[in-house]
C-alpha positions in Angstrom: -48.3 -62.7 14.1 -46.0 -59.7 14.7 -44.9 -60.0 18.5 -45.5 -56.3 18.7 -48.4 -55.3 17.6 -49.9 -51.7 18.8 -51.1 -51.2 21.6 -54.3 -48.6 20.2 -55.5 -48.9 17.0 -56.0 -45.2 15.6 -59.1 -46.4 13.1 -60.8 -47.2 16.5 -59.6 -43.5 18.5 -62.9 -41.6 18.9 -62.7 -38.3 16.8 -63.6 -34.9 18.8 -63.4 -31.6 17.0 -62.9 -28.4 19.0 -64.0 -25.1 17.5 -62.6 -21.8 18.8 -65.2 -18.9 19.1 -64.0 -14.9 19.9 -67.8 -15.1 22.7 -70.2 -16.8 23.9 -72.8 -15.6 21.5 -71.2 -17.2 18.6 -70.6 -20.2 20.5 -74.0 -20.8 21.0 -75.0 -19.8 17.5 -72.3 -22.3 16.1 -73.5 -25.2 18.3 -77.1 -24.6 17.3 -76.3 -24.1 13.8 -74.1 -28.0 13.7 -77.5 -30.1 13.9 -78.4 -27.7 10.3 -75.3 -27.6 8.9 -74.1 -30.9 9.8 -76.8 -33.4 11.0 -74.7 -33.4 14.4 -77.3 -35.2 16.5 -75.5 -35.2 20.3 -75.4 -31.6 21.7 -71.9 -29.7 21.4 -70.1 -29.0 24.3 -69.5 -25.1 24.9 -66.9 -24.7 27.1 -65.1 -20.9 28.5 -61.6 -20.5 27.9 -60.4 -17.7 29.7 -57.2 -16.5 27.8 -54.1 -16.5 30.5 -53.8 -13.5 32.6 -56.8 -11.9 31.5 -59.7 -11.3 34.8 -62.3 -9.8 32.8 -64.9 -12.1 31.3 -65.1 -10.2 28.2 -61.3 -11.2 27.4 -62.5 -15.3 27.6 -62.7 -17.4 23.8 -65.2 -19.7 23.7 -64.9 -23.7 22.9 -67.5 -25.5 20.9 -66.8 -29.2 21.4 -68.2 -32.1 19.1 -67.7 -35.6 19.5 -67.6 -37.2 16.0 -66.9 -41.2 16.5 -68.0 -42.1 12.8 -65.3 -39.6 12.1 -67.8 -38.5 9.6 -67.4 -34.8 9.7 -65.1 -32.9 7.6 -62.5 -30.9 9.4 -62.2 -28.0 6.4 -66.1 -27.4 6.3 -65.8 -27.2 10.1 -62.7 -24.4 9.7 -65.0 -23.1 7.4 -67.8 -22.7 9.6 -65.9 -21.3 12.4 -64.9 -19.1 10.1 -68.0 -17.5 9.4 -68.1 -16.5 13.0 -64.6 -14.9 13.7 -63.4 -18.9 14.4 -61.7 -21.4 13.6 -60.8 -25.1 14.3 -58.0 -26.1 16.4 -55.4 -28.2 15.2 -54.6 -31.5 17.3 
C-alpha cells in the first residue's frame, strides 16, 4: 500500500451543476422544465446573484442549482438548455 494515498477520492465528490439565468422568470422556467427534460427528481435550487455594484433588482442573474450525485447528467445538454433561455452553465 502506497504510504500516501489521497486524502478525497474525486469518483466519490458529489457533482452540483450551476446554471446561469439573465431573470428570475427563466430561472423558474428552467428549474421546472429539469424534471421534463432531465428526470431531475430533487427540486433545483434558484438562487439571486446580484451582479457587483448594481442596486436595482432588475440588474441581478439568476442561479439554478442542481445537485447530481450519480453524476448522471450531461454537462453539454445542460449548456444547451441554458442556452435556450439566454443561459448558460458555469464552468468549475
Amino acid at each position: 500500500m502506497p504510504d500516501n494515498d489521497p486524502v478525497t477520492d474525486a469518483r466519490l465528490d458529489p457533482v452540483r451543476h450551476v446554471l446561469v439565468l439573465p431573470d428570475r422568470d427563466a430561472a423558474e422556467e428552467v428549474a421546472q422544465g429539469l424534471a421534463d427534460r432531465f428526470g431531475i427528481a430533487e427540486e433545483p435550487h434558484l438562487i439571486r446573484d446580484a451582479l457587483a455594484g448594481e442596486d436595482d433588482a432588475e440588474d441581478a442573474q439568476w442561479l439554478v442549482v442542481v445537485e447530481d450525485p450519480a453524476k448522471a447528467l450531461d454537462p453539454a445538454a445542460l449548456d444547451a438548455y441554458a442556452a435556450e433561455y439566454e443561459g448558460w452553465l458555469e464552468a468549475e
